[in-house]
C-alpha positions as CSV (number, residue, x, y, z in Angstrom):
1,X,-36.0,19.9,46.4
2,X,-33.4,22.6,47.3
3,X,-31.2,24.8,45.0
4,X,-28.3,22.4,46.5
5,X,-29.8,18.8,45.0
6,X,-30.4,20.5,41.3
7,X,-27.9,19.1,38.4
8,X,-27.5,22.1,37.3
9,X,-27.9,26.1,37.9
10,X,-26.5,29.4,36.7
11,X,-26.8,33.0,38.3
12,X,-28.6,35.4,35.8
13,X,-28.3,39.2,36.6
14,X,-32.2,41.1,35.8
15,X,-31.2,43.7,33.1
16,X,-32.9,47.1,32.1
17,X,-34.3,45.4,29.1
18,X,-36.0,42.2,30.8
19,X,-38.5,45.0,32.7
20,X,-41.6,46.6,32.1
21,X,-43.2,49.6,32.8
22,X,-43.7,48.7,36.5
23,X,-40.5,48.0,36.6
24,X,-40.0,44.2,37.4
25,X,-39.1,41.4,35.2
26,X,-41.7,40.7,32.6
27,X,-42.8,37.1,31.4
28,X,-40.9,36.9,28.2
29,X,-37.5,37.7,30.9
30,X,-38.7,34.8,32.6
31,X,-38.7,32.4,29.5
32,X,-35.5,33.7,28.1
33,X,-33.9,33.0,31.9
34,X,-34.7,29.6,31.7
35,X,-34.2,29.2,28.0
36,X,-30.2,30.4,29.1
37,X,-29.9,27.9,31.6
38,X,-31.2,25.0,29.8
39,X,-28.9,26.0,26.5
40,X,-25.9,26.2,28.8
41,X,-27.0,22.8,30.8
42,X,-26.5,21.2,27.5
43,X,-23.3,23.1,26.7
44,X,-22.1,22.1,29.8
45,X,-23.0,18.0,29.2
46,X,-20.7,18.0,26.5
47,X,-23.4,18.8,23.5
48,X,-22.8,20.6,20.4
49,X,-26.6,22.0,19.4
50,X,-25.0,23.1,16.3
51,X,-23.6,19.2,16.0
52,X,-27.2,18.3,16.1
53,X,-28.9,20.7,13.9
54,X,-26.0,19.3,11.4
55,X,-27.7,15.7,12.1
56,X,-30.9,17.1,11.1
57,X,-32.0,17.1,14.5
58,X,-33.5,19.9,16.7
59,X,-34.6,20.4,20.4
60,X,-38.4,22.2,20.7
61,X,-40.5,23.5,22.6
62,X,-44.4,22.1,22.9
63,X,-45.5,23.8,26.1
64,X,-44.4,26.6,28.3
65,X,-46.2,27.3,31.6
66,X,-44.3,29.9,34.2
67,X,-45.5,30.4,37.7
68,X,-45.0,33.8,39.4
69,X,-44.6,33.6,43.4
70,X,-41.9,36.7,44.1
71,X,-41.5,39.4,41.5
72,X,-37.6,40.3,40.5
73,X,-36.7,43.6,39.6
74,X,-33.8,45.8,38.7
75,X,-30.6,44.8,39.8
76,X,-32.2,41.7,41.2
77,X,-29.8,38.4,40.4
78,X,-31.6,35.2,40.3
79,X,-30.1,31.4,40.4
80,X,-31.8,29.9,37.9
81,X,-31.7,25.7,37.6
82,X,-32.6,23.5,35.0
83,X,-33.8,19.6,35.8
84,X,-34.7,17.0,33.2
85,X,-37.6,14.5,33.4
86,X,-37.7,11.5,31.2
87,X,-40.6,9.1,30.6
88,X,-41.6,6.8,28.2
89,X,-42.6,8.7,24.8
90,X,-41.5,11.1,22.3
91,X,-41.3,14.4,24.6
92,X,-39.9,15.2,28.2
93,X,-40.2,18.0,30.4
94,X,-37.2,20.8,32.0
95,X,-38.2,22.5,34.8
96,X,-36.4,25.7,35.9
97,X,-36.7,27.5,39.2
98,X,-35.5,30.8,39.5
99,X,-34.3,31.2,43.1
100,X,-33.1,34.6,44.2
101,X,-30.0,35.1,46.6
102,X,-31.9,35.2,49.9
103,X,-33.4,31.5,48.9
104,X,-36.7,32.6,48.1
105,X,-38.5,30.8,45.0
106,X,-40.0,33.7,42.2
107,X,-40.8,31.7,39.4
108,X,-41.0,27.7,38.4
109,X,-40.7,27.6,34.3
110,X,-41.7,24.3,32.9
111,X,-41.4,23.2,29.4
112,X,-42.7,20.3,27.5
113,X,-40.0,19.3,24.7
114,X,-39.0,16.8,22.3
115,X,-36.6,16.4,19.6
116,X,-37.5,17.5,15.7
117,X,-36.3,15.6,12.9
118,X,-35.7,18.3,10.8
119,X,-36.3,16.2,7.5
120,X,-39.2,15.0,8.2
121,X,-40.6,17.4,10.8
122,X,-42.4,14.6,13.2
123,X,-40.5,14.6,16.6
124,X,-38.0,11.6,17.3
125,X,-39.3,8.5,18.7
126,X,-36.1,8.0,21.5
127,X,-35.2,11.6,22.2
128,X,-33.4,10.3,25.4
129,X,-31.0,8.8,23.2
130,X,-30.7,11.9,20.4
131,X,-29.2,13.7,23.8
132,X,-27.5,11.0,25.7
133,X,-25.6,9.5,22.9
134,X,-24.1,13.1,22.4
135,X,-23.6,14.0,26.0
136,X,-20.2,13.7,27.8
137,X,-22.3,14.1,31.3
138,X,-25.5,12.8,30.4
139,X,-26.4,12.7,34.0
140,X,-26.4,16.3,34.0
141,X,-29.7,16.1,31.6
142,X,-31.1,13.3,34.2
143,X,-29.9,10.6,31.7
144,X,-27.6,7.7,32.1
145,X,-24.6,6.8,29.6
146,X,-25.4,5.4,26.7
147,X,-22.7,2.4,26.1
148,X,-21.2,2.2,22.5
């Protein structure tokens, strides 16, 4: 897949503060790149988060797992895409790849999800729907309309 068939991306400039000693990006940058881009992915589909925690429902996490392949550093900009995959089941994946300028992958962060019913803690049974039914562009979280 290339940058141009993602749903979605955003360009993310490396900051002082997401390095380490050695001075490139450290793992934790990495997470809170893709965290970004999938929080603005949703803004962009039309979904309140705040809406939802009001419902009593809230996205998490269940599994993070980054893969290195070029480091970034300072002053480095990276493109960083966010693509939903939906199965049968109570949790989904989002895969982000952080692409810098020249087109070179540096780092594929995947996350298992689901959707926590904040009253009873126990993740929904049809999270498709918890985002679909709230999205204006569901097709931008992989998802088809829902009809009402």
């Amino acid at each position: 897949m290339t940058i141009a068939d993602e749903p979605f991306r955003i360009r993310v400039e490396v900051r002082v503060s997401d390095l380490d000693p050695q001075l490139h990006v450290t793992g934790s940058a990495y997470q809170q790149f893709a965290d970004h881009s999938r929080f603005e992915c949703v803004r962009a589909a039309g979904i309140s988060v705040e809406d939802m925690l009001a419902d009593g429902l809230g996205p998490v996490n269940l599994e993070t797992v980054i893969k290195y392949h070029r480091e970034l550093r300072a002053g480095d900009a990276v493109d960083v895409t966010c693509s939903w995959e939906w199965g049968p089941g109570k949790t989904y994946r989002v895969e982000h790849r952080l692409i810098r300028p020249d087109g070179e992958l540096s780092a594929t962060v995947a996350f298992v999800s689901g959707v926590l019913d904040l009253r009873t803690r126990r993740l929904v049974a049809d999270p498709k729907t918890a985002w679909a039914s709230r999205a204006t562009d569901p097709t931008l979280l992989g998802l088809s309309p829902v009809c009402n």
